[in-house]
Each structure stands twice: as structure tokens, then as C-alpha cells.
C-alpha angles and dihedrals in degrees: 000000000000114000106256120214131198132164136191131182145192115224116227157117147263114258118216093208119041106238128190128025111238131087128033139257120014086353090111095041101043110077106193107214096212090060096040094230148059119288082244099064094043109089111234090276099054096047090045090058096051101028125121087239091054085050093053098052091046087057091045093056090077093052097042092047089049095050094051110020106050 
């Protein structure tokens, strides 16, 4: 089987200042624009749904259904 690639990805910016106190990593730092706020002040939910890794999986849905469900 061939290797199969998808991306996704969660337009921002780099903050100044860290805001918000939950996450890990660049979370306080990275304010997503289409939030409105930094991933460290988004609960789990939120920052799943937005996430580049969300993205990823959602682009990977179409490939995977025309793979195996023909």
C-alpha cells in the first residue's frame, strides 16, 4: 500500500504576552484567529475542534472512504 499524507493546519499568530492557563507547550503563546483567543484559554473541546490535528483527520475521512467504501 502506498503511504498516504494529509495535513491540516490552524491559522494564527504569535502572542507577546501568554494568556490563559490551560494546555501545554506554545498553547499561551499561540492565539488561533479563528477563536479569537489563545489555545490556552480554549477548554479541550474548543482547541480539538480547531486544532491542526482535527484538520488533518477531517482531510483524511475522503481518502479513507474511497479506499474502503468504493
Amino acid at each position: 500500500m502506498d503511504t498516504i499524507v494529509v495535513t491540516g493546519k490552524c491559522e494564527g499568530k504569535i502572542l507577546t504576552e501568554r494568556k490563559g492557563a490551560n494546555g501545554f507547550g506554545y498553547d499561551p503563546i499561540f492565539y488561533a484567529i479563528d477563536a479569537g483567543k489563545s489555545m490556552a484559554e480554549m477548554s479541550s473541546e474548543e482547541k480539538n475542534k480547531i486544532s491542526h490535528r482535527a484538520a488533518a483527520l477531517n482531510n483524511l475521512r475522503p481518502v479513507i472512504n474511497k479506499l474502503f467504501y468504493r
